[in-house]
N, CA, C and O of each residue as an XYZ file, in Angstrom:
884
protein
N    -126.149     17.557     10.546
C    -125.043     16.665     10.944
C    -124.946     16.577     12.469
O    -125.167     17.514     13.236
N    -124.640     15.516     12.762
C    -124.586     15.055     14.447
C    -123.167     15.737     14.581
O    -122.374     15.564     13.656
N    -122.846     16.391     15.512
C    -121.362     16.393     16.126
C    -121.313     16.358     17.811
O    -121.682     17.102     18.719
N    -120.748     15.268     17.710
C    -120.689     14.395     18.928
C    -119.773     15.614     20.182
O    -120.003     15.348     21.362
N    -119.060     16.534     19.988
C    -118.448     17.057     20.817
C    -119.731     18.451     21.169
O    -120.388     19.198     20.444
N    -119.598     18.251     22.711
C    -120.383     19.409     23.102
C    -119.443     20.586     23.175
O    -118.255     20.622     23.494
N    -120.504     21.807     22.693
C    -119.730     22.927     22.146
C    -119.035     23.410     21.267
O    -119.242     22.925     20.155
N    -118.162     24.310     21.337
C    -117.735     24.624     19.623
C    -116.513     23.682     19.849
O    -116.222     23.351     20.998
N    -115.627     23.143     18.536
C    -114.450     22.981     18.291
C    -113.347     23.565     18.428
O    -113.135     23.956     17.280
N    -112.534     23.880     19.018
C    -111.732     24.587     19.436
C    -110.639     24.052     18.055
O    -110.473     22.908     17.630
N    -110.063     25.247     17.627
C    -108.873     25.243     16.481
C    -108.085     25.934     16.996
O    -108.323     26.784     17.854
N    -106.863     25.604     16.454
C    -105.601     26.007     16.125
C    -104.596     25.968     14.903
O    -103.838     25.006     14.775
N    -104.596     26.941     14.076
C    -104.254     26.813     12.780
C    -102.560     27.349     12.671
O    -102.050     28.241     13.350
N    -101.974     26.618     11.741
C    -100.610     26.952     11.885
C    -100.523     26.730     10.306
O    -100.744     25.760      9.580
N    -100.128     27.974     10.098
C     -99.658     27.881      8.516
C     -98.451     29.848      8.049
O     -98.521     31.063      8.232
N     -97.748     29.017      7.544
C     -96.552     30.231      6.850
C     -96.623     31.298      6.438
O     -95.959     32.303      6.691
N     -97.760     31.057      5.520
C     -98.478     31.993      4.515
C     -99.454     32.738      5.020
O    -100.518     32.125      5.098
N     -99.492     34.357      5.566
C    -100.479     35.010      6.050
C    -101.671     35.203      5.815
O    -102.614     35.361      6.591
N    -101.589     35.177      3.945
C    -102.912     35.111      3.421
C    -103.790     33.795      3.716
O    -104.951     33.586      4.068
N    -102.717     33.048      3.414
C    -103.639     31.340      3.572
C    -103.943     31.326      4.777
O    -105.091     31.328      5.222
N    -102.967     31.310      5.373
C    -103.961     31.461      6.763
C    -104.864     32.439      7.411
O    -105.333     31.999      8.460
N    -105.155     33.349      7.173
C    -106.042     34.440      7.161
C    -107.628     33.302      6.764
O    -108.529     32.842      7.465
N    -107.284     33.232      5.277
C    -107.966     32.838      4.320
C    -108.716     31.379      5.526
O    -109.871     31.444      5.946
N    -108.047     30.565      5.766
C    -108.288     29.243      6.712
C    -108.696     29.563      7.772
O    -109.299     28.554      8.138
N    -108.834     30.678      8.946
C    -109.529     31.072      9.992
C    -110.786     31.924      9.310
O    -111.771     32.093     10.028
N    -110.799     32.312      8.348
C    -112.233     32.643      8.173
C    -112.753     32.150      7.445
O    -113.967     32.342      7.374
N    -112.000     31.121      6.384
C    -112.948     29.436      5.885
C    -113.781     28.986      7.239
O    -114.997     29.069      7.068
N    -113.434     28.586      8.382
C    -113.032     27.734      9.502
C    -114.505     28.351     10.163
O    -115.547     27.724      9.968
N    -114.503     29.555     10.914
C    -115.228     30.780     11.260
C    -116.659     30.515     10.567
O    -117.701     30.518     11.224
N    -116.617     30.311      9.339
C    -117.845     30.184      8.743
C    -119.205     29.425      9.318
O    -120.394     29.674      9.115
N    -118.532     28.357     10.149
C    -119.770     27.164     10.785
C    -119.537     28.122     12.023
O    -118.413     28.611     12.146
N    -120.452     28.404     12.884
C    -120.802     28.830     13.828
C    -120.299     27.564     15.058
O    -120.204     28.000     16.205
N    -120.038     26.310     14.891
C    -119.952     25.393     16.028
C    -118.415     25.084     15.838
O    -117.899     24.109     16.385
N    -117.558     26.138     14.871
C    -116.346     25.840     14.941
C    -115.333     26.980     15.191
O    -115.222     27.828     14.306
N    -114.493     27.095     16.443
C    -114.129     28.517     16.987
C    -112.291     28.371     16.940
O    -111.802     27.445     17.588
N    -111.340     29.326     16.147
C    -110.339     29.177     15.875
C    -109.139     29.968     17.097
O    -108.535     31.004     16.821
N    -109.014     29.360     18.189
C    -108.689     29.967     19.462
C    -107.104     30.730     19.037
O    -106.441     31.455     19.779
N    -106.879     30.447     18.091
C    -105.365     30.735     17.980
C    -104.427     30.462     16.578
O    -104.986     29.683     15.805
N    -103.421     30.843     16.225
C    -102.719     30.744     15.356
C    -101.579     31.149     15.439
O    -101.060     31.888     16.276
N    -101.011     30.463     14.196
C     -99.191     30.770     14.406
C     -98.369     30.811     12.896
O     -98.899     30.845     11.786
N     -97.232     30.799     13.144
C     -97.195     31.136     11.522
C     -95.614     30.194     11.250
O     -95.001     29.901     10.223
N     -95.407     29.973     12.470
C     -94.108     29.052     12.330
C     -94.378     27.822     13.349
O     -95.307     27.719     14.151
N     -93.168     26.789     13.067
C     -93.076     25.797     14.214
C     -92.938     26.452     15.764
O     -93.704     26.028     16.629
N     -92.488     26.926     15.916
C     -92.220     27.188     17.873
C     -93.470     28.289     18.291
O     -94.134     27.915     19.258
N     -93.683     28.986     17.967
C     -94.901     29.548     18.004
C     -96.028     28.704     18.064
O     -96.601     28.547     19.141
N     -96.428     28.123     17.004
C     -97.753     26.765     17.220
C     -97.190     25.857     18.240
O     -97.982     25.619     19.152
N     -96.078     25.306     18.329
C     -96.005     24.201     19.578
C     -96.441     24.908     21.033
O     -96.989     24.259     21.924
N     -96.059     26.585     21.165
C     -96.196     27.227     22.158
C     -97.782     27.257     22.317
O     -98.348     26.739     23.280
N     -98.495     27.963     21.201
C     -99.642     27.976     21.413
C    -100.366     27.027     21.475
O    -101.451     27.569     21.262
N    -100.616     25.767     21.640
C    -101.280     24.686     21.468
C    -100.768     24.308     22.803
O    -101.597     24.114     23.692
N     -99.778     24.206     23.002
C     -99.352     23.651     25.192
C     -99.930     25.102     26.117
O     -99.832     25.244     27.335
N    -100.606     26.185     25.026
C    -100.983     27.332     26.202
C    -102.363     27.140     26.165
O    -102.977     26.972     27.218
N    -102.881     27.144     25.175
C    -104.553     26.526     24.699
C    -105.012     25.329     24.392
O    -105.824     25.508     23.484
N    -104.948     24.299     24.625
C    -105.112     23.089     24.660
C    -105.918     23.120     23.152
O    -106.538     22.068     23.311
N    -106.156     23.386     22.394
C    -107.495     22.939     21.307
C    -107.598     21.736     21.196
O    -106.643     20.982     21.380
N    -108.946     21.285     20.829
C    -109.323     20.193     19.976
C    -109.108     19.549     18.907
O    -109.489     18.406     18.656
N    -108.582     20.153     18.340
C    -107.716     19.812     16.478
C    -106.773     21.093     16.462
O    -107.071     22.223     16.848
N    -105.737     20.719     16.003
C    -104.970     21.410     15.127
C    -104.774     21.333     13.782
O    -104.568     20.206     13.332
N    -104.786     22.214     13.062
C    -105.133     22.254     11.621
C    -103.621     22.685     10.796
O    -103.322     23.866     10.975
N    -103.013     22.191     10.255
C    -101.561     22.134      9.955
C    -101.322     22.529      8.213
O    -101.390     21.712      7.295
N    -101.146     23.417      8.138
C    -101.221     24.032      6.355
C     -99.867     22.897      5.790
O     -98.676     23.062      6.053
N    -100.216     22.219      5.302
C     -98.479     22.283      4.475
C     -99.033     22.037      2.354
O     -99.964     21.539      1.720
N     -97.628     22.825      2.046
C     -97.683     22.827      0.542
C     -97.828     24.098      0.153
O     -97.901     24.200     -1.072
N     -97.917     25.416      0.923
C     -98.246     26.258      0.400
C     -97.003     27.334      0.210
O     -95.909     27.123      0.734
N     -97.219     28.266     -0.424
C     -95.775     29.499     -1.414
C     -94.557     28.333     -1.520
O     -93.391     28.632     -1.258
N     -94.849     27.326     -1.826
C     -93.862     26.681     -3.131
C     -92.449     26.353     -1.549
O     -91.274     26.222     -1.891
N     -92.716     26.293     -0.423
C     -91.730     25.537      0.178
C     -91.509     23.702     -0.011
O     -92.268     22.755     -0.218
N     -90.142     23.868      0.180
C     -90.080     22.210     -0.325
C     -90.040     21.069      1.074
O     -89.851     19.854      1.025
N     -90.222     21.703      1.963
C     -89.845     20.717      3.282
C     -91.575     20.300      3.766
O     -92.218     21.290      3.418
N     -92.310     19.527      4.247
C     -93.349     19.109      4.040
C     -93.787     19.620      5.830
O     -93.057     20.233      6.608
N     -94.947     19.206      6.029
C     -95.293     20.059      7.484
C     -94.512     18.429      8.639
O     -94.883     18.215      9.793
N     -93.838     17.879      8.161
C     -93.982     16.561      9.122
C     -93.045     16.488     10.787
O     -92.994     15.738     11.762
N     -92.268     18.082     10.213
C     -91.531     18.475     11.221
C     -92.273     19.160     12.298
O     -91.865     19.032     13.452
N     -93.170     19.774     12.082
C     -94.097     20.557     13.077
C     -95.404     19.115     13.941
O     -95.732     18.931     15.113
N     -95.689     18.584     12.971
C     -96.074     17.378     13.528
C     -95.789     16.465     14.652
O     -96.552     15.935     15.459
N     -94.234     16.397     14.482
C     -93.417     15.584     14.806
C     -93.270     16.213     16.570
O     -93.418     15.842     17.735
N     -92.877     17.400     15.746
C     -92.891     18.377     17.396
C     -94.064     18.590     18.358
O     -93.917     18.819     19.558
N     -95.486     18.477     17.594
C     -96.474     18.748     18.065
C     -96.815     17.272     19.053
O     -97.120     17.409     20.238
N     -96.736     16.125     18.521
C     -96.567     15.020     18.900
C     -95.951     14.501     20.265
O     -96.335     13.689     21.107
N     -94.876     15.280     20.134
C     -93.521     15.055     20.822
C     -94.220     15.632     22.577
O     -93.910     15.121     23.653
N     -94.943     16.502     22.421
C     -95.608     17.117     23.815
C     -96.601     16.687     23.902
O     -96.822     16.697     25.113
N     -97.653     16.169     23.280
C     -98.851     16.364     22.836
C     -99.660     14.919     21.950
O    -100.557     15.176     21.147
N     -99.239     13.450     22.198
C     -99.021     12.890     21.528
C    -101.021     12.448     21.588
O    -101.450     11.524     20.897
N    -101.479     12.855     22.033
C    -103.089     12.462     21.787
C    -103.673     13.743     20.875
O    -104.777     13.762     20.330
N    -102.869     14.595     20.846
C    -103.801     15.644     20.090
C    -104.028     15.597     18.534
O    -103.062     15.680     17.775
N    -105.381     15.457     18.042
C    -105.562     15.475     16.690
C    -104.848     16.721     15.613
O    -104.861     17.952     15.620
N    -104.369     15.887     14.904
C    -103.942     16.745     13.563
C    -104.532     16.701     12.508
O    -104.824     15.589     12.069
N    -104.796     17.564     11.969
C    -105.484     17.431     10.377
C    -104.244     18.752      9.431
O    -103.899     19.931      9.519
N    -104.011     17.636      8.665
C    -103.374     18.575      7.602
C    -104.084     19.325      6.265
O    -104.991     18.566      5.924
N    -104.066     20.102      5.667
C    -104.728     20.675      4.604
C    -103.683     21.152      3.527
O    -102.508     21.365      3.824
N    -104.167     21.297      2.318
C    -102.400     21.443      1.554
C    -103.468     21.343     -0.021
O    -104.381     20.610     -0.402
N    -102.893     22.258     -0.451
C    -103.387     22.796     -1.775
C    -102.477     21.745     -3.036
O    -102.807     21.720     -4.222
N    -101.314     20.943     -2.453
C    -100.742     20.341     -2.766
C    -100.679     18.678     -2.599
O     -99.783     18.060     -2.024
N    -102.212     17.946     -3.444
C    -101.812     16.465     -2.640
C    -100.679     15.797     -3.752
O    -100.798     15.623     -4.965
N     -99.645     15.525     -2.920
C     -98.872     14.369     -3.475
C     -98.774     13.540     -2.410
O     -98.970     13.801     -1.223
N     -98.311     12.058     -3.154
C     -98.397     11.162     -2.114
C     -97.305     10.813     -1.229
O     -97.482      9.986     -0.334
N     -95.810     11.574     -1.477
C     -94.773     11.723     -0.644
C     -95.240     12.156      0.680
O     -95.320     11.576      1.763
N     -95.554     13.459      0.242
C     -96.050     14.544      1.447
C     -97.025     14.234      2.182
O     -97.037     14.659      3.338
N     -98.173     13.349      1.659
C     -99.040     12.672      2.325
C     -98.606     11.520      3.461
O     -99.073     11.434      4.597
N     -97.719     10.767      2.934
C     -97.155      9.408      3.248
C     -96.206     10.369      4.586
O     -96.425     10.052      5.756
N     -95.374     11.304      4.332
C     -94.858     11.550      5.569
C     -95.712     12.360      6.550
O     -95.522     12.289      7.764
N     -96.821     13.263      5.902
C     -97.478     13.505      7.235
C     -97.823     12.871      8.484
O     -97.876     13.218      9.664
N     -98.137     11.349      7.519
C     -99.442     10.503      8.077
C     -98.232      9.850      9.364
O     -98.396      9.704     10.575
N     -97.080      9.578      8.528
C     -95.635      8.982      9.491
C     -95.186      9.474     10.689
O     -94.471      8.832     11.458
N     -95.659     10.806     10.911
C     -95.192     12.302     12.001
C     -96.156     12.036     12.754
O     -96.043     12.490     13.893
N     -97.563     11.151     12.409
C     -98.426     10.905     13.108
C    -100.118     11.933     12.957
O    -101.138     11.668     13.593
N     -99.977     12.966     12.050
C    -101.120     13.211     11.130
C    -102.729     12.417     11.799
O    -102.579     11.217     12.025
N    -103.256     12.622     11.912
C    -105.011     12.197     12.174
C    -105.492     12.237     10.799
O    -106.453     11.480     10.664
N    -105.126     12.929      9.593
C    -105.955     13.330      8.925
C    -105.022     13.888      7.721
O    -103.793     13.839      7.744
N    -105.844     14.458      6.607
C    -105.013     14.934      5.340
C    -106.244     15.074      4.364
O    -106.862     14.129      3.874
N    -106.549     16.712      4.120
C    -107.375     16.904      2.941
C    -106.858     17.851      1.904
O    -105.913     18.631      2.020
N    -107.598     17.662      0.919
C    -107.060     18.651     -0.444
C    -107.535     20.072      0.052
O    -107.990     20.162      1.192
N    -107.498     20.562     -0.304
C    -108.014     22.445      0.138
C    -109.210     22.766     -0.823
O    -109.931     23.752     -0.669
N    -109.361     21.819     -1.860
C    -110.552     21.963     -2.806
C    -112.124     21.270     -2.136
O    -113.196     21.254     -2.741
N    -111.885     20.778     -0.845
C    -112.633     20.702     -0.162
C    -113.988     20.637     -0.244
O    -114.009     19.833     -1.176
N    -115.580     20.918      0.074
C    -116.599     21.942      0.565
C    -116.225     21.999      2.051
O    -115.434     21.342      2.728
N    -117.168     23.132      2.362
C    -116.971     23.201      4.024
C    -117.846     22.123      5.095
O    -117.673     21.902      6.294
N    -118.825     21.580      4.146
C    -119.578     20.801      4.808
C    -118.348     19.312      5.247
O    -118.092     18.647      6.251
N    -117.926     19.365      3.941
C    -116.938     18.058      4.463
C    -115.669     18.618      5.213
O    -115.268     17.745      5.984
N    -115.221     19.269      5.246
C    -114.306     19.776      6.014
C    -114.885     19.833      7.628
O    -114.259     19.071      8.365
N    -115.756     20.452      8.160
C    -116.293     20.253      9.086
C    -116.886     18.878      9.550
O    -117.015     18.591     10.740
N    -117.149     18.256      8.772
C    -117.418     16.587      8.914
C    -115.444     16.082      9.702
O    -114.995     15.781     10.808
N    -114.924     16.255      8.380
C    -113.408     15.867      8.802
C    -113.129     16.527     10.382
O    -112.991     15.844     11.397
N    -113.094     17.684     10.329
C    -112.541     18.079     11.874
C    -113.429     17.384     12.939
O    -112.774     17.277     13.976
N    -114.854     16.801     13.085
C    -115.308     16.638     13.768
C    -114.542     14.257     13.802
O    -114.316     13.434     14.689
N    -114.511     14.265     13.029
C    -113.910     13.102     12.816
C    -112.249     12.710     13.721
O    -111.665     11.829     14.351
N    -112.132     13.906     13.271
C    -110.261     13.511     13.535
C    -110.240     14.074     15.009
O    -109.140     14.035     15.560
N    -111.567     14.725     15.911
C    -110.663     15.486     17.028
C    -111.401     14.031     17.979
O    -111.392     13.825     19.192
N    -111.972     13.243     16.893
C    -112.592     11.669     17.904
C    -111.405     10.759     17.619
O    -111.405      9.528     17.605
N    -110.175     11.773     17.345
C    -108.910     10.276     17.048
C    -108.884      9.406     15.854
O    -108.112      8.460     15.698
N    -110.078      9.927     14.760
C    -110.079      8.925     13.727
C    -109.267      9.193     12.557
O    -109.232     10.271     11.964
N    -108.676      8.243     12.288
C    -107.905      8.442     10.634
C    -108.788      8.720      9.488
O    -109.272      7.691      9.014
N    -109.037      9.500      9.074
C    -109.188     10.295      7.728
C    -108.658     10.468      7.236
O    -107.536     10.895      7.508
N    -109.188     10.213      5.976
C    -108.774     10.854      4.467
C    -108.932     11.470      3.511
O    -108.483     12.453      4.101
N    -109.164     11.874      2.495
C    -110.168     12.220      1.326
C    -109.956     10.931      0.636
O    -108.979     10.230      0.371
N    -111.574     10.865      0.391
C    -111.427      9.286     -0.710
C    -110.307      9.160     -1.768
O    -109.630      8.181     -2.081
N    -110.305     10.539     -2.269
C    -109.238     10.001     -3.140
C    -107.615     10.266     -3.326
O    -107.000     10.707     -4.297
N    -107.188      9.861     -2.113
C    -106.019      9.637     -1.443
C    -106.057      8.075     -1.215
O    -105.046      7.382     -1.330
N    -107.247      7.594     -0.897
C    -107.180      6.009     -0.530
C    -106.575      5.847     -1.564
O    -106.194      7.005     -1.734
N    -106.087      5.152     -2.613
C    -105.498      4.114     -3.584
C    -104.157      3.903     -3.249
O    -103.534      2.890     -2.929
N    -103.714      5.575     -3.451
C    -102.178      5.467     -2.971
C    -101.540      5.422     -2.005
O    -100.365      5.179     -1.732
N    -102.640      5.747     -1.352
C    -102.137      5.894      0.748
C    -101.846      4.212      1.408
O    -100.952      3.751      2.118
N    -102.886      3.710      0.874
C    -103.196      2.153      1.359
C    -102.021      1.938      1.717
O    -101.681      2.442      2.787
N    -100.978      1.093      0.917
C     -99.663      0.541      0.801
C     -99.326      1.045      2.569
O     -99.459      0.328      3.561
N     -98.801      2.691      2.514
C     -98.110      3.461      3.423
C     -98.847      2.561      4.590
O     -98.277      1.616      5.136
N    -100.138      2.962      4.886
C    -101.280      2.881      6.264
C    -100.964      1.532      6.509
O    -100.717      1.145      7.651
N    -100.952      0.859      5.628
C    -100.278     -1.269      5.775
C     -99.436     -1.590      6.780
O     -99.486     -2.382      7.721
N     -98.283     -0.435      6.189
C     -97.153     -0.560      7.501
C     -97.022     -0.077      8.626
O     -96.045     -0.099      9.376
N     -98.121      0.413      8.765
C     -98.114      1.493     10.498
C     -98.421      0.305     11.353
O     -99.308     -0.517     11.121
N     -97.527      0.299     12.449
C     -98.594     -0.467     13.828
C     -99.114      0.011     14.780
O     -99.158      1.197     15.106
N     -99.578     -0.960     15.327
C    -100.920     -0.162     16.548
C    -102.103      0.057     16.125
O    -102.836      0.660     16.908
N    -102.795     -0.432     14.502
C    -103.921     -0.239     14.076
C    -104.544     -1.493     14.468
O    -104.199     -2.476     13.813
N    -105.307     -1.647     15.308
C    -106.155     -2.669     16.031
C    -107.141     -2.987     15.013
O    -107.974     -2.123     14.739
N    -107.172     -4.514     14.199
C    -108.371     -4.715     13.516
C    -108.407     -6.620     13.636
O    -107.518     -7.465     13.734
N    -110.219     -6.697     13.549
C    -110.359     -8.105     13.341
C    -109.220     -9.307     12.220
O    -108.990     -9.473     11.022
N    -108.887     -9.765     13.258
C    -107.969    -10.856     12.464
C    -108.259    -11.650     11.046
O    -107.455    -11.658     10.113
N    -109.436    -12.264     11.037
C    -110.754    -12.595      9.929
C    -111.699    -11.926      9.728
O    -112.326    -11.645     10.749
N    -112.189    -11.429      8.556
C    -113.571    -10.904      8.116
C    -114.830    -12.003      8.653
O    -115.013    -13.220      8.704
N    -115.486    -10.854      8.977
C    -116.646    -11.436      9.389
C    -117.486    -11.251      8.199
O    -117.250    -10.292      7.464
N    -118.812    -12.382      7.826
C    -119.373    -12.651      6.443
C    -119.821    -11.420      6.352
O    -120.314    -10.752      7.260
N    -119.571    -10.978      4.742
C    -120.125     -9.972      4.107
C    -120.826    -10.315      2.928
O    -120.496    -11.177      2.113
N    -121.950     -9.478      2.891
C    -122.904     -9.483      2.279
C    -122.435     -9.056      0.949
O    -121.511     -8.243      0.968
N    -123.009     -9.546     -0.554
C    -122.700     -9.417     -1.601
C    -122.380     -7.971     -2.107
O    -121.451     -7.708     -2.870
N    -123.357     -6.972     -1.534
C    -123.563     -5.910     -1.967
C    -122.415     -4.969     -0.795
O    -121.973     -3.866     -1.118
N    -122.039     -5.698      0.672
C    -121.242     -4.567      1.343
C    -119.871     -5.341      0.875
O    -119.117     -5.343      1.849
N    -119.371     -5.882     -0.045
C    -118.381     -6.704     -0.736
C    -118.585     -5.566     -2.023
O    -117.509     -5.152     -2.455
N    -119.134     -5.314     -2.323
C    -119.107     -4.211     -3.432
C    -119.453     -3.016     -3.182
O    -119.471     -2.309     -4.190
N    -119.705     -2.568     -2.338
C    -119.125     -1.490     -1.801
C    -117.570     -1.232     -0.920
O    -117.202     -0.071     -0.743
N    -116.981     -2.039     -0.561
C    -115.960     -2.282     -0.122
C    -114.874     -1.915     -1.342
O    -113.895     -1.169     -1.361
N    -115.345     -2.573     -2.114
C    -114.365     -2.528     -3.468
C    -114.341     -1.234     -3.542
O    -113.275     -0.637     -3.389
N    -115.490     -0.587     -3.785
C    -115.454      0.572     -4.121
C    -114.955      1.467     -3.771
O    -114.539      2.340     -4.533
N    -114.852      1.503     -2.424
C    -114.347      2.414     -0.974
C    -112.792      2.204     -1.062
O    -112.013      3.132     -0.844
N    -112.454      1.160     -1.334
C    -110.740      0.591     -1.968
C    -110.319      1.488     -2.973
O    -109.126      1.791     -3.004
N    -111.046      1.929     -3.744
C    -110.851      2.641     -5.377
C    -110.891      3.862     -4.937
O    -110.422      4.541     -5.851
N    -111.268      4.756     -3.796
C    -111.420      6.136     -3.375
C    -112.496      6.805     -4.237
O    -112.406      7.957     -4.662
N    -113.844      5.715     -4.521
C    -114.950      6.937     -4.669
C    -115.746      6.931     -3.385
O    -115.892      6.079     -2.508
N    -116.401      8.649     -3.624
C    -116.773      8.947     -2.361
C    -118.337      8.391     -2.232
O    -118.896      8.435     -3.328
N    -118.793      8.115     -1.654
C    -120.415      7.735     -1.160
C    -121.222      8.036     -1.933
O    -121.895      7.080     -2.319
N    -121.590      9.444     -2.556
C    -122.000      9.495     -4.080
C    -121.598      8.629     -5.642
O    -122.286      8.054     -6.485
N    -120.433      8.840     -5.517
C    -120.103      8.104     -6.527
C    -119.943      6.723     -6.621
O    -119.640      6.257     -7.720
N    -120.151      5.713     -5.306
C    -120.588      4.807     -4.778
C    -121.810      3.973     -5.559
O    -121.969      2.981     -6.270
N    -122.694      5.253     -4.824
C    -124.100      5.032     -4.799
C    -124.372      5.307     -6.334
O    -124.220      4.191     -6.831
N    -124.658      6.090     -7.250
C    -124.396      6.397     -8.840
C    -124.246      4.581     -9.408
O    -125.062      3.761     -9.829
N    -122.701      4.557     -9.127
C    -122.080      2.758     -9.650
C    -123.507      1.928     -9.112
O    -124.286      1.357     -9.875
N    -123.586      1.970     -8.284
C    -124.731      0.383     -7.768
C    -125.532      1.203     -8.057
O    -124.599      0.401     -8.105
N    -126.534      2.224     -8.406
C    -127.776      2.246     -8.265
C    -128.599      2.510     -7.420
O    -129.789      2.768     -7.599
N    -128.022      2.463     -6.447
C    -128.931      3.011     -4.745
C    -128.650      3.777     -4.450
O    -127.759      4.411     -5.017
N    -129.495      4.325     -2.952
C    -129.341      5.812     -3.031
C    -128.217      5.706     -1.776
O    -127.968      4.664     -1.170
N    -127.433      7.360     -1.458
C    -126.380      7.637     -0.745
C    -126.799      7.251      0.868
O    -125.949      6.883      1.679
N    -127.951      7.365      1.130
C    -128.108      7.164      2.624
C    -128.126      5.440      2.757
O    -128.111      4.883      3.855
N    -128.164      4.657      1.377
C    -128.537      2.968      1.149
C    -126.831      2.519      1.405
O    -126.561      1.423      1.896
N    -125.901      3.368      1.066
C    -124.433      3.110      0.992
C    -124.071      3.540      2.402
O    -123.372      2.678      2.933
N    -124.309      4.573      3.182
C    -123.890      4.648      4.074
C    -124.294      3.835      5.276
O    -123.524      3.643      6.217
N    -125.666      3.306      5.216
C    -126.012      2.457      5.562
C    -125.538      1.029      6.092
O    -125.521      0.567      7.233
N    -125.157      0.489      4.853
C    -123.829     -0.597      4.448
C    -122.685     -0.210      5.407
O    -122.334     -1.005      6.278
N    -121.990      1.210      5.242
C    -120.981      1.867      5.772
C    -120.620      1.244      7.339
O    -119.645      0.658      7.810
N    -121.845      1.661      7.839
C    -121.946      1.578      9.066
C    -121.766     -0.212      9.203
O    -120.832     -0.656      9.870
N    -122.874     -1.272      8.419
C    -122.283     -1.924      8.947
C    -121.121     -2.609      8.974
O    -120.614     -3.204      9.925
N    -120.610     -2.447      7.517
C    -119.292     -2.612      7.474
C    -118.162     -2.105      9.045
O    -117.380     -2.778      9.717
N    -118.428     -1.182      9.098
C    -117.288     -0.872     10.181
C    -117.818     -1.417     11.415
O    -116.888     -1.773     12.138
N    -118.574     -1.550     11.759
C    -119.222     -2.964     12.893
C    -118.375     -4.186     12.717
O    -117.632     -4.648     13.583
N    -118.579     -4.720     11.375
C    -117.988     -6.525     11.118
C    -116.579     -5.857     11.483
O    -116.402     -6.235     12.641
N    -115.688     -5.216     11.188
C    -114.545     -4.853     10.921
C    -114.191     -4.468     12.447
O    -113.107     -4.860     12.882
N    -115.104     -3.672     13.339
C    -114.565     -3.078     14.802
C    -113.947     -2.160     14.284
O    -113.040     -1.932     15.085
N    -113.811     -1.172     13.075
C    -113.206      0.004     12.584
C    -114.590      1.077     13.083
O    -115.739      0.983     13.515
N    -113.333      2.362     12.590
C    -114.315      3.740     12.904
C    -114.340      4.395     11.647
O    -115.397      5.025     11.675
N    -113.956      4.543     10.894
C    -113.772      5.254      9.328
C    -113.594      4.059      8.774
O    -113.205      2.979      9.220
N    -114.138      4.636      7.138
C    -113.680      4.447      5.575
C    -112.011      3.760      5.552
O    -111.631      2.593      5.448
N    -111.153      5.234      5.719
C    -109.684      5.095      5.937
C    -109.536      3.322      6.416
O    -109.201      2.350      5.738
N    -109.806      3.397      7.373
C    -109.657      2.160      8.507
C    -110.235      0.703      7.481
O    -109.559     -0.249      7.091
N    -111.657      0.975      7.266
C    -112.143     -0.071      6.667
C    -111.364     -0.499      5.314
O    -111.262     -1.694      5.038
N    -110.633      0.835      4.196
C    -110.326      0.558      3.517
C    -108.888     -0.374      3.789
O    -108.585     -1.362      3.120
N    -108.155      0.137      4.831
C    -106.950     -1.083      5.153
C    -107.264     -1.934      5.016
O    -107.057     -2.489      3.937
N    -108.076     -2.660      6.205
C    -108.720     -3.711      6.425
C    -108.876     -4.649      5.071
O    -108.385     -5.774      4.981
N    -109.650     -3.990      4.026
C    -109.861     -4.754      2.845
C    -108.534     -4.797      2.354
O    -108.426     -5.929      1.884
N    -107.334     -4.123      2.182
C    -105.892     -4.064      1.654
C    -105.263     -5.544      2.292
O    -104.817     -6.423      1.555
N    -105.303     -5.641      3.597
C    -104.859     -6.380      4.142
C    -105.121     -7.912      4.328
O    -104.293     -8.790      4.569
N    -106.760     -8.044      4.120
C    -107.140     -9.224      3.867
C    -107.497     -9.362      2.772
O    -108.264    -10.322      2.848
N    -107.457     -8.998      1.616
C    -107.037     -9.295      0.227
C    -108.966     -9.435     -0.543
O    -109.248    -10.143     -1.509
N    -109.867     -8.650      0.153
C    -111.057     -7.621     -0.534
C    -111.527     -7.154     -1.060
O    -112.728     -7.192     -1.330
N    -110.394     -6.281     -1.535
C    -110.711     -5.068     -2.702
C    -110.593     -5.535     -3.526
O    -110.748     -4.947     -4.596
């Protein structure tokens, strides 16, 4: 995998739960090009540590030992000082409330915890370039929410698409991932990502996430 940032990734993990977070700095630890400078276990603590260590992503637990208030407050705060710094949330818990307000607090990002690490490390390297991520299958229900955000800069008209990146589009609308893509049509995963790429060219998008609006909005999918 290419990762465009020279050097390791700098983290900062903030989560409640000692074990989980234990558990998430030495998930994290595992890739050698990803280094976890710090942690915290509440809101004022992580806002402190993140204005003392600058990291590259912050990694934001929410959903975990059964609290009912969602992470969008620590977000919100993190934001509030800090309003370029990437967030990625993680949460053993996807619902689409909790999703929908992360993303509102201003969130970069939002994955299930059932994860692999290969994509997880894909994601952090994604979101600390400012890009909206998702897990594919969050797209269906997220769409709607992402509709109403502004400030998402995209081509006014589609530029012509090809029969086959018109069906992959669809697909990418439905939240299957690039495998399961590729499986449906018949071609292989590097033939879809392929497409991928140029899709987000016609579009002037940087992610899936992005492209999948795009099709929400001009009526695509």
């Amino acid at each position: 995998m290419k990762k465009p940032v020279k050097g390791k990734l700098r983290l900062f993990i903030i989560c409640s739960q000692l074990l989980a977070r234990e558990g998430l700095i030495l998930l994290t630890q595992q890739d050698e090009d990803l280094e976890v400078v710090g942690d915290a276990a509440d809101d004022a603590a992580g806002v402190a540590g993140v204005a003392e260590l600058h990291p590259d992503v912050v990694i934001v637990a929410d959903g975990w030992g059964g609290e009912e208030c969602s992470c969008a407050d620590i977000i919100q705060k993190l934001k509030a000082d800090h309003p370029q710094i990437p967030i990625l949330v993680i949460s053993p818990r996807v619902e689409n409330a909790r999703v929908q307000m992360a993303l509102a607090a201003g969130a970069t990002g939002y994955l299930p915890l059932g994860v692999d690490m290969d994509e997880l490390v894909r994601v952090l390297y994604t979101v600390s370039r400012g890009e909206l991520t998702l897990h594919p299958s969050m797209l269906p229900a997220i769409l709607r929410q992402l509709e109403a955000e502004p400030g998402k800069p995209v081509a006014t008209t589609p530029d012509d698409l090809t029969q086959r990146e018109f069906e992959i589009l669809s697909a990418l609308s439905r939240g299957l991932t690039d495998r399961e893509i590729a499986q449906h049509l018949f071609i292989s995963v590097r033939t879809v990502q392929s497409h991928l790429a140029h899709i987000y060219e016609k579009f002037h998008v940087h992610s899936r996430t992005e492209a999948a609006l795009f099709a929400v909005q001009h009526s695509l999918e």
